[in-house]
N, C-alpha and C positions, 0 to 999 in steps of 0.2 A: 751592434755599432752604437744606437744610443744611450745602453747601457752604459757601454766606456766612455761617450761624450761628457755623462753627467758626473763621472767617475773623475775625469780630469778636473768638472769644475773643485772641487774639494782637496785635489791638489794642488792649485792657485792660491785655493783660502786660505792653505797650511804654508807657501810660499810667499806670498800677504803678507800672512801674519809676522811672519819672520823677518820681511822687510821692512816693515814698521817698528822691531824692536819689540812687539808685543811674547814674541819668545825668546827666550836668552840661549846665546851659543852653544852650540853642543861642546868645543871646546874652543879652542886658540887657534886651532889651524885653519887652513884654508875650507877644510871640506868641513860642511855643513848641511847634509842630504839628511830630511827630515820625514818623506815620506814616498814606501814602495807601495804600489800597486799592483796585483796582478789579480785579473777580474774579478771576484767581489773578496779578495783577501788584502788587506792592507795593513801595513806595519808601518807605527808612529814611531818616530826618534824622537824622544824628549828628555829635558835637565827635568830633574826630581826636587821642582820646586811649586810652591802651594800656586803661582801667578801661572804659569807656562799650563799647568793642566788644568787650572782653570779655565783660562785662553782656550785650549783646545776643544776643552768638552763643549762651550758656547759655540765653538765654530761645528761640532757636530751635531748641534739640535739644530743650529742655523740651519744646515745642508740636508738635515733631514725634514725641517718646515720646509722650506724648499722642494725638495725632491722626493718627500715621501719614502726615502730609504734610510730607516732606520738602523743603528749600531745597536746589537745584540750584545749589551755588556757579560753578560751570564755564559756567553760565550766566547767573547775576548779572554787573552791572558795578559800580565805585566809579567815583565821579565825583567829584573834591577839587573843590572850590569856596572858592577864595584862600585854599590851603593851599600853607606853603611845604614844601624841599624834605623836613626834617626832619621833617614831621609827614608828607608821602608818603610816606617810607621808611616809619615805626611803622604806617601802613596795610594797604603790601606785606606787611607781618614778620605781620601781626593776622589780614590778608584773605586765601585764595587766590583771591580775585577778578581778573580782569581791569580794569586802570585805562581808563577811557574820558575824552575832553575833554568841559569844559566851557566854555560850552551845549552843548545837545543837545535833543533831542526824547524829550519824555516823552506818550506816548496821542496820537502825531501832533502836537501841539502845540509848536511851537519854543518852546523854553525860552533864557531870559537877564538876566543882573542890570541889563543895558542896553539901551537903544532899540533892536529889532531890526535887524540891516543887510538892506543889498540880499542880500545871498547866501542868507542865511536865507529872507527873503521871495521870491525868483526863481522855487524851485521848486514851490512853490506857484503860480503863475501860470502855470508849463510844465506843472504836471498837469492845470490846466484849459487848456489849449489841445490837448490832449493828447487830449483827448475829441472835436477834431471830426472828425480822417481815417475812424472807424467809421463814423458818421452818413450816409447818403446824402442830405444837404443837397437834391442836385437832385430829389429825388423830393417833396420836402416843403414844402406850401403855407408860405407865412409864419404860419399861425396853426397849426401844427406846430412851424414850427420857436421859434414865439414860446412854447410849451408846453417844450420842451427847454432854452430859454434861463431860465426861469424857475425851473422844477422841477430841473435838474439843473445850469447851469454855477451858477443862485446858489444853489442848496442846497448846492454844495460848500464853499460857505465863512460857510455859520452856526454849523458848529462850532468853527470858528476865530474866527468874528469875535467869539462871547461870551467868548471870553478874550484878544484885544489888538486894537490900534485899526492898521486896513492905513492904511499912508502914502499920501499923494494922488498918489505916482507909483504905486504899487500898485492903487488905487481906477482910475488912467485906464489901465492897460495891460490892468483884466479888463473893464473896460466897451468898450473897442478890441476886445475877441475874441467880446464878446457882441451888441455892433451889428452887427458885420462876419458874423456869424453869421445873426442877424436877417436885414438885410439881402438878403444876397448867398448865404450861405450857407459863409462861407471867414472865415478868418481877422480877416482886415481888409475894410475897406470905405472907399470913398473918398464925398466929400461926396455929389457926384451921386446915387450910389445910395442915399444914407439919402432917405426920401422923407416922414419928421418927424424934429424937432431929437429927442435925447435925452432931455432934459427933459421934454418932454411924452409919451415914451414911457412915462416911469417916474411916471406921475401914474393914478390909480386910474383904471378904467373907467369911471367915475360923470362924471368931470373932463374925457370924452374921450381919455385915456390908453389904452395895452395892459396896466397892471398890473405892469408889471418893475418892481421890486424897487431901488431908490435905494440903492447900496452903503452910502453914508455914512450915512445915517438907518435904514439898515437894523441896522447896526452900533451907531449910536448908541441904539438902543430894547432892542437881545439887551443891552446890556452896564448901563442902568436897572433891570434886574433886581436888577442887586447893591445899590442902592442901599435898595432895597425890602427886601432881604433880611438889609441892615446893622442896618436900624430894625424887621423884625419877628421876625429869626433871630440876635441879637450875637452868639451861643455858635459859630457856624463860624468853623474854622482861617482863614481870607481876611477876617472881618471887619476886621481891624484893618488891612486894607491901606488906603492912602491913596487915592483914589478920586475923577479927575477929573472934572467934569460939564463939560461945551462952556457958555460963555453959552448960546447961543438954546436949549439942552436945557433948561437952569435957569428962564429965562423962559418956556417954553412951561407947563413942569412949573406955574412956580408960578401961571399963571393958570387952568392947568387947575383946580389945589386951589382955589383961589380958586372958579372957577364949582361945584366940588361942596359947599362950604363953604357957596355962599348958594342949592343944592336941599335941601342937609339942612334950613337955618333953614326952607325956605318948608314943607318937612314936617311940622317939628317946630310950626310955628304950627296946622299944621291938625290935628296928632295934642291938641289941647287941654292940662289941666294937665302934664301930666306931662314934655313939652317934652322939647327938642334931647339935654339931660343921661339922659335915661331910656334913651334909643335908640329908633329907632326902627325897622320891615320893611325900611327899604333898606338901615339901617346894620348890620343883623342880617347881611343876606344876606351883606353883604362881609367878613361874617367877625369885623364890630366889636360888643360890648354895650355902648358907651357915644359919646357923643362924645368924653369926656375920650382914650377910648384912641385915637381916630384925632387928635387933634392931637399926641398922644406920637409922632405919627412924624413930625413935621415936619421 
């Protein structure tokens, strides 16, 4: 905990500095997120000019007289991001960092200004596959091995899937390694041995399903969040990204509002004068004191 206390101060200084004008925009738009954190790894956004990284490196000897936690430049990387060569050089001359390409991978996460390619996404799909020669498959009923497919080949990829959308040749090459698993207990699986279609595998218990996990809607519900967190959190660095919904998410979503919209009225009829606008127990519960403020999220 005071680790991240002192952690924050250096994100003020970088926040500071920027409001003082002592760094220059990242560009013209709104968003201007200058620096992540997550426990002692941190990534700087900077313009590739001689002033700005000067500015920074001062404020990282500043925070390390301070706090005694020095920045291991020998271990840092720069990463230029559509910088030409002349502003690479003023980097080299600024930085004793190592240059690295971009994309890259930032906390596991492929990082890219563009639709990720096959290459990017491949190994990802080789590290869960990657997972069944330990396994002793033969030794494990199907509602073992339906417990590994569940818990482990799809929980490797929820923390990927809340930050970008896997492509439908992506979505069929890990649902291939996770039937063939099921199944058989190997890699692939040929039709014979699936003994239900997929679909109905991946449909709740309740439904007659096994409860696996529907990549694409699985995907599609982690990454809802953000939308939720646009209308009740604006002030994060990512709000202002642009942010596709699928139709049938948007349709689902808005009938969903729609049915909570006509339990609040049936509430509010029975909570007598003081009606829908006062708030009511359930509106309380979810966090809201009024109705006006849950239609401000629409």
């Amino acid at each position: 905990m005071l680790f991240i206390l002192v952690m924050d101060v250096l994100g003020h200084m970088i926040t500071k500095a920027t409001s003082e004008g002592l760094l220059l925009p990242l560009s013209t738009r709104g968003l201007q997120h200058r620096i992540s954190i997550y426990a002692d790894d941190v990534a700087l956004f900077l313009r590739p000019e001689a002033g700005g990284i000067s500015t920074t490196m001062d404020i990282l000897n500043l925070f390390d007289e301070a706090s005694r936690l020095k920045t291991n430049l020998q271990k840092s990387n720069v990463l230029p991001i559509r910088c030409d060569d002349l502003e690479i050089a003023t980097i080299q001359n600024l930085l004793p960092c190592p240059l690295s390409n971009f994309p890259c991978k930032y906390l596991g996460v492929p990082l890219s200004l563009r639709k990720l390619t096959k290459e990017q996404v491949q190994p990802i799909i080789d590290r869960i596959a990657d997972q069944l020669p330990g396994w002793k498959a033969d030794l494990m009923t199907r509602a073992g091995r339906r417990v590994l497919v569940q818990s482990v080949l799809t929980g490797m990829l929820i923390y990927l899937a809340m930050a970008f959308d896997f492509p439908p040749w992506a979505i069929k090459a890990v649902d291939k390694i996770r039937r063939g698993f099921l199944w058989r207990g190997r890699k692939d699986a040929k039709g014979g041995h699936c003994l239900v279609a997929w679909v109905k595998v991946c449909q709740p218990p309740e439904l007659g399903g096994l409860g696996i996990s529907d990549l694409k809607s699985l995907g599609w519900s982690l990454r809802m969040r953000r939308v939720w967190l646009q209308k009740t959190e604006p002030h994060r660095p990512w709000a202002a990204f642009p942010f596709h919904v699928p139709e049938q998410i948007g349709g689902s979503m808005g009938n969903a509002f729609q049915t909570l919209l006509l339990a609040f009225l049936r509430l509010s009829r029975k909570g007598g004068s003081r009606g829908a606008l006062s708030g009511t127990p359930s509106l309380i519960g979810l966090g809201f004191r009024t109705f006006r403020e849950l239609l401000q999220l629409v």
